[in-house]
C-alpha positions in Angstrom: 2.7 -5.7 -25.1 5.0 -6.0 -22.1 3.4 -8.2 -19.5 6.6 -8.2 -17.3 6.4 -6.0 -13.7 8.9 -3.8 -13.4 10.9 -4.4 -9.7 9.8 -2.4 -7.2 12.4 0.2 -5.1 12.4 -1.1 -1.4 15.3 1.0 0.1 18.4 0.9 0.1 20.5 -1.8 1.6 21.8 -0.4 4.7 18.2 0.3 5.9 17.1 -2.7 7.1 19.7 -4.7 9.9 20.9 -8.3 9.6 18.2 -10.1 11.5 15.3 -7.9 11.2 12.3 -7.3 9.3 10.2 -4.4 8.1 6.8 -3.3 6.5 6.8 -2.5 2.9 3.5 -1.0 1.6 3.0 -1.6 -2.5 -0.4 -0.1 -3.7 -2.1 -0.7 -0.4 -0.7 -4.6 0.1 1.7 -4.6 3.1 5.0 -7.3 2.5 7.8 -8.3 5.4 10.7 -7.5 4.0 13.6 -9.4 6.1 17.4 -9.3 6.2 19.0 -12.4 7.3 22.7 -13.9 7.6 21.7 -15.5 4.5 20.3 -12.7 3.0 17.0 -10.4 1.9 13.5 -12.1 1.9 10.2 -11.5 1.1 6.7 -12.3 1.9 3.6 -11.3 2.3 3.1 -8.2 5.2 0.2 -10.1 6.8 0.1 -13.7 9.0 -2.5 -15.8 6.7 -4.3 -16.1 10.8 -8.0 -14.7 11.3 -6.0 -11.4 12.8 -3.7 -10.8 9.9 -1.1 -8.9 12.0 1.4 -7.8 10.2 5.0 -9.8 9.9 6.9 -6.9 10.5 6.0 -7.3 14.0 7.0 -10.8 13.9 9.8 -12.1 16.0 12.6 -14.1 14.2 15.3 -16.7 15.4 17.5 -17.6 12.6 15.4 -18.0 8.8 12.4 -18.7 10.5 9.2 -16.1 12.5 6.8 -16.0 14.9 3.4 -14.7 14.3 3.1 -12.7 17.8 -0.8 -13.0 18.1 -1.5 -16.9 17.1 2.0 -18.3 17.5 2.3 -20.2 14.2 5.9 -20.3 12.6 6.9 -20.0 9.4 10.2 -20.5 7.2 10.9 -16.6 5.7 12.9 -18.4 3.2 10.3 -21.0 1.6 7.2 -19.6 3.5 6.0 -23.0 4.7 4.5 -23.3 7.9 6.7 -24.9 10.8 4.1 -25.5 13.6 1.2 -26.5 12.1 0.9 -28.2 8.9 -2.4 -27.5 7.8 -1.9 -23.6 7.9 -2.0 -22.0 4.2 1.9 -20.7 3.4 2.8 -17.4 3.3 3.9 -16.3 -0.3 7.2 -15.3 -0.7 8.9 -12.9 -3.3 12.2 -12.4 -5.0 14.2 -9.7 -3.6 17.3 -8.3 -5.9 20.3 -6.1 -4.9 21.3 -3.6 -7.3 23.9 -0.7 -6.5 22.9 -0.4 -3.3 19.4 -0.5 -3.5 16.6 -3.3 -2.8 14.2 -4.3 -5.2 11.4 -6.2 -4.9 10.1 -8.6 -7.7 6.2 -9.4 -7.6 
């Protein structure tokens, strides 16, 4: 029996702009999928805040966002929180390039 999850087909690679991030939906969970200098991330689609907005509405300044209704910062590369310590990180997920394509690895 094969435990192992198959990647998942994002896009291609073209579709998402250096220093941007947009919504994936995945069997009804939402994940930010971001292209940076450095790079494609992921993490989870929602802020871990009591409004869980989603991150694809985030604003971003270099590898790290802004949740734009409570203001707490995150790294999109590690997922910790920046601003305030005690706030759960986001998870983050392994994103592969492949021909052309994005995949993402959950």
């Amino acid at each position: 029996m094969n435990d192992e999850v198959e990647p998942i087909l994002i896009g291609e690679v073209d579709d998402i702009d250096i220093g941007s991030v947009e919504n994936f939906e995945y069997e009804d969970i939402n994940y930010a999928i971001y292209r940076l200098e450095s790079g494609f991330f992921a993490t989870e689609g929602n802020c871990p805040c009591a409004e869980k907005t989603l991150l694809s509405e985030s604003n971003i300044e270099g590898e790290e966002l802004e949740c734009p209704t409570c203001g707490n910062k995150f790294s999109i590369v590690s997922g910790d929180s920046i601003s305030d310590l005690d706030q759960v990180p986001l998870k983050v997920f392994e994103v592969t390039e492949e021909d052309g394509n994005l995949y993402l690895n959950i």
